[in-house]
C-alpha angles and dihedrals in degrees: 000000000000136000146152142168128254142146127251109251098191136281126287142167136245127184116215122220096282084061083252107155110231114187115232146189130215120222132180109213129192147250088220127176135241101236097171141017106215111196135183099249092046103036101012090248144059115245147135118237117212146196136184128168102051112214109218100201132035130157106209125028128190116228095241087047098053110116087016102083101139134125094234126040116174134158133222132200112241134188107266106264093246123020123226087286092058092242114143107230142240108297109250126249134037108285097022084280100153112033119240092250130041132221121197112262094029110147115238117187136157103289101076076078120073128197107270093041112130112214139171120229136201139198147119117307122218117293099226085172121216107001131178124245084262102063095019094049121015100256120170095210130207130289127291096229144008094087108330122130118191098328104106092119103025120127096233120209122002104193143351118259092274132076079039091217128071119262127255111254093031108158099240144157107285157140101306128202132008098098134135107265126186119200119191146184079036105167121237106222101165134021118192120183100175089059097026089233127153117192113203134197109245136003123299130199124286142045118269109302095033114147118234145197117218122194135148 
């Protein structure tokens, strides 16, 4: 398994070698640093602990914090470092790129990916605050004229006379965007390691500056 932190840039194009346009978006990605090990005997489960943005100066700093003062801290899942039969598995990565056990302070950038990788990435999606069913949720709405009065994007009715409340899950007017979203099978197109870019097939979630969680 790989993985690394980085930012969206914003969205490009590219064209391939047919002249087809492939839409493209631009994300900055670590170093970023491995701050902790987790394994299943000490913290009940196996995962990596990273950092990246180191903040150079802080004035407190709490005792469990300390080592740790980066702006981003996230953790990732890994394959536990020897399976039942005590073998140690298959290195992850193609190429050998990202070792099979980790060490705190150990360095990951972008090239433990390769062009051709498919990932999934995850981040915050855009807050669009309180929104209507029509945009929220995809309403029709009602016609413009014969008889309706400023109704056009109203809900319409929300429950029968019985049970006399309205139902959980009801599609209703409400707060829009800043969720968790997860986008997968994202194509790698570029990798480049002087400037720590990955340029990635397709649009992920955010706005510029988002930070994002790439795994494959």
């Amino acid at each position: 398994m790989k993985f690394i932190l980085g930012k969206k840039i914003g969205m490009s194009q590219i064209f391939d070698e047919n002249g087809n346009q492939i839409p493209v978006t631009l994300v900055e990605a670590g170093p970023c640093e491995i701050l902790q090990v987790k394994t299943k005997e000490n913290d009940g489960c196996e995962a990596v602990q990273l950092g990246w943005g180191k903040i150079e100066k802080k004035k407190k700093i709490k005792k469990a914090m300390k080592g740790k003062e980066f702006r981003y801290i996230r953790e990732f899942e890994v394959q536990p470092t020897t399976n039942p039969e005590g073998v140690a598995p298959q290195p992850y990565g193609a190429g050998n790129q990202q070792p099979t056990t980790f060490k705190n302070g150990d360095k990951i950038d972008v090239s433990v990916f390769q062009e051709g990788d498919k990932v999934k990435i995850s981040g915050i999606s855009k807050g669009k605050g309180f929104q209507g069913v029509v945009k929220r949720h995809g309403f029709h709405g009602r016609n413009a004229t014969h008889g309706v009065k400023h109704e056009e994007r109203k809900p319409g009715s929300i429950g029968s006379s019985w049970p006399e409340r309205v139902i959980k899950g009801r599609k209703m007017p409400g707060r829009m965007g800043a969720e968790r979203v997860t986008v997968k099978n994202l194509k790698i197109v570029k990798v480049d390691k002087e400037n720590n870019l990955i340029v990635v097939r397709g649009a992920v979630p955010g706005y510029r500056g988002t930070l994002l969680e790439i795994k494959n």
